[in-house]
C-alpha positions as CSV (number, residue, x, y, z in Angstrom):
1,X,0.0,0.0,0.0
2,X,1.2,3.6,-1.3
3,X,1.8,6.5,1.7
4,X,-1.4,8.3,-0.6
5,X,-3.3,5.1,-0.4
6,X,-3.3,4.9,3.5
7,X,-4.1,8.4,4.0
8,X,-6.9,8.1,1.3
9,X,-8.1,5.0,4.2
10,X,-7.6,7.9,6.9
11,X,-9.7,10.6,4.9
12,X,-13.0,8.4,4.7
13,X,-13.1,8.2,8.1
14,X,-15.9,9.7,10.7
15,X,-14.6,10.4,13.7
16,X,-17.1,10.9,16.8
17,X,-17.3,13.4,19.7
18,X,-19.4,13.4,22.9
19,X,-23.2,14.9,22.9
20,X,-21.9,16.3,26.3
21,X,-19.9,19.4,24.7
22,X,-22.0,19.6,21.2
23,X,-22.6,23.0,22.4
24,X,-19.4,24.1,21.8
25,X,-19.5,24.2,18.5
26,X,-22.5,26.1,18.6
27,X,-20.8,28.8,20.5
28,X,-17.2,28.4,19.6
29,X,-17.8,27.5,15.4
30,X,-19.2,29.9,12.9
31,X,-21.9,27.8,10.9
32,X,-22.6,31.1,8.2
33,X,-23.8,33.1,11.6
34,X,-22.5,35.4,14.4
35,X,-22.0,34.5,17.8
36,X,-21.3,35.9,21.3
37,X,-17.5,34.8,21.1
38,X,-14.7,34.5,18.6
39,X,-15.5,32.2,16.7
40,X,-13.5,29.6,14.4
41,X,-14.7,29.4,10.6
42,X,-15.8,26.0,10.0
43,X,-16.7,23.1,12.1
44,X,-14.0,20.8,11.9
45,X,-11.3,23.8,12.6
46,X,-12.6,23.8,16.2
47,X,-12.1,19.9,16.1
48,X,-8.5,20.2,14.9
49,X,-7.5,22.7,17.4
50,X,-9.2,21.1,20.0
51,X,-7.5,17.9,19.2
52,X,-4.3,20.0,19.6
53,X,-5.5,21.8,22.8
54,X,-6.0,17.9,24.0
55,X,-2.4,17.0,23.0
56,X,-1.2,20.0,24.4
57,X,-2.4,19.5,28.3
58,X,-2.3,15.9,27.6
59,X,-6.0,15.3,28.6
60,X,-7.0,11.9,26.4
61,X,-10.3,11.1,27.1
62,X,-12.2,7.8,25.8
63,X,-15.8,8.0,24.1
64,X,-18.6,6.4,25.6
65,X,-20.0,3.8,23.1
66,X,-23.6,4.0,21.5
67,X,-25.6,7.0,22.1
68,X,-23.5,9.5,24.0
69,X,-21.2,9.9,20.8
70,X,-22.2,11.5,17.9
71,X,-20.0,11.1,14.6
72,X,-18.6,14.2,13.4
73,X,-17.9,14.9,9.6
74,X,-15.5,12.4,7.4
75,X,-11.9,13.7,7.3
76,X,-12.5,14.2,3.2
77,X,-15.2,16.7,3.9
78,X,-13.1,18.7,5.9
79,X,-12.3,20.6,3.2
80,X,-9.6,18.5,1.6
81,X,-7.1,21.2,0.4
82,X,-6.7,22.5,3.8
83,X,-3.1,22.3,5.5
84,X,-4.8,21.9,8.8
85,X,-5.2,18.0,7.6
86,X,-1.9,17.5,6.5
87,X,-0.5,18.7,9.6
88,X,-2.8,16.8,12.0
89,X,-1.8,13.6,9.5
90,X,2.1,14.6,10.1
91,X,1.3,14.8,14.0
92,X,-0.3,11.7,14.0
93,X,2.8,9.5,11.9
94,X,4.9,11.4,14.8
95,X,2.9,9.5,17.3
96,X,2.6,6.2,15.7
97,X,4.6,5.0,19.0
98,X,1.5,6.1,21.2
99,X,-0.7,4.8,18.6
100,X,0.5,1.3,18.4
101,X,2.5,1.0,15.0
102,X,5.4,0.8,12.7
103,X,5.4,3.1,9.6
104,X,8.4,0.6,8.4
105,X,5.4,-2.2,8.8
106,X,2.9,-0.2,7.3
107,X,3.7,-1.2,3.7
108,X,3.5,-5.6,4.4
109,X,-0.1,-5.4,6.1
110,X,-2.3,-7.1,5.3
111,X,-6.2,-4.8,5.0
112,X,-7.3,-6.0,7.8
113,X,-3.9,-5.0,10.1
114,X,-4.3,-1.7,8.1
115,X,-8.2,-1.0,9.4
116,X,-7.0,-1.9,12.8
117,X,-4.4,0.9,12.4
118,X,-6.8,3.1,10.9
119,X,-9.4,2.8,13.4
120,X,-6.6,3.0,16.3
121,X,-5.6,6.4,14.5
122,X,-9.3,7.6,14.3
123,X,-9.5,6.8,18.4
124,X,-6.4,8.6,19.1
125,X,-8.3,11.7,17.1
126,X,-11.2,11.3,19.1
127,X,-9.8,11.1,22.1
128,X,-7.6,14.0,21.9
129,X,-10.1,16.3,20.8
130,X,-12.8,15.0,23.2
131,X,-10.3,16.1,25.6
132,X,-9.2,19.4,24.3
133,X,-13.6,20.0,24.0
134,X,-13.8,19.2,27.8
135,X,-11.3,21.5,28.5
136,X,-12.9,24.3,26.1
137,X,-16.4,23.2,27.6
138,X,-15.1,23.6,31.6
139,X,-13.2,27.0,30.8
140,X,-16.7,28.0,29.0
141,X,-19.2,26.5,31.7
142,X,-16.7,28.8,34.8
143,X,-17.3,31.9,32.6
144,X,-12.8,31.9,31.9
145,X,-13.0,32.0,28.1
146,X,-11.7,36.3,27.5
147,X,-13.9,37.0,24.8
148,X,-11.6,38.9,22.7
149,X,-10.3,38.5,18.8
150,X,-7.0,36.1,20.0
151,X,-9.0,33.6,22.4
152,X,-7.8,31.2,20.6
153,X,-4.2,32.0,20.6
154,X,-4.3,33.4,24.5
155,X,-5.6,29.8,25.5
156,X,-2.4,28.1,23.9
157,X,0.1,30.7,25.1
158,X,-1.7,30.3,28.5
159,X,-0.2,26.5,28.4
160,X,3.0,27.0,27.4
């Protein structure tokens, strides 16, 4: 299997996030609308940089099975052209340790070792950004969020 041919695998996927901070995105994502905070542009930029927010403080928080998860958008809709998936793809390969494989192994799998990777790839996405959600949801739910133009950035810089 190609390098283009396993991320093509990635890119069909639809990850999931918990029902518990779906109002978030309401308030945190522009859908063609204003709100009362900064908002990001579209939905799946919120998910990316809460998936980076989770790396970040290293909060990696499992998905309740069945009803309490709701899937997301596939990867390939998130506006394919965007660098945002490229870099979360290069951040992922840099964790393939974490994840649980070998990109020298990568190319002798057989399809069903690759959907395991796959779906262990898809769960470390999840996870990450459920956590970096929870965070945005707490800081939202105490009233911390600073409403100004660089929340966004001022949250990062606040880890660092």
């Amino acid at each position: 299997m190609t390098s283009s041919e396993f991320r093509e695998m990635i890119l069909k996927k639809t990850p999931k996030y918990s029902v518990s901070v779906e109002y978030i995105f309401e308030k945190l994502a522009n859908k063609q609308g204003k709100g009362e905070f900064s908002q990001f542009g579209p939905l799946y930029e919120l998910y990316v940089y809460a998936f980076y927010l989770g790396l970040k403080i290293g909060s990696r928080i499992e998905l309740a099975s069945g009803s309490n998860a709701k899937k997301f958008v596939e990867i390939a809709g998130w506006k394919s052209s965007s660098p945002l998936i490229d870099f979360l793809l290069l951040t992922i390969f840099s964790r393939s340790d974490e994840i649980g494989f070998e990109w020298n192994e990568l190319e002798d799998m057989e399809e069903k070792e690759l959907a395991e990777v796959v779906r262990k790839i898809i769960t470390f996405i999840e996870e990450y950004a459920y956590g970096g959600l929870d965070y945005l949801k707490n800081k939202f739910d105490n009233g911390e969020l600073d409403n100004s133009q660089y929340l966004f950035v001022d949250l990062l810089s606040d880890l660092v």
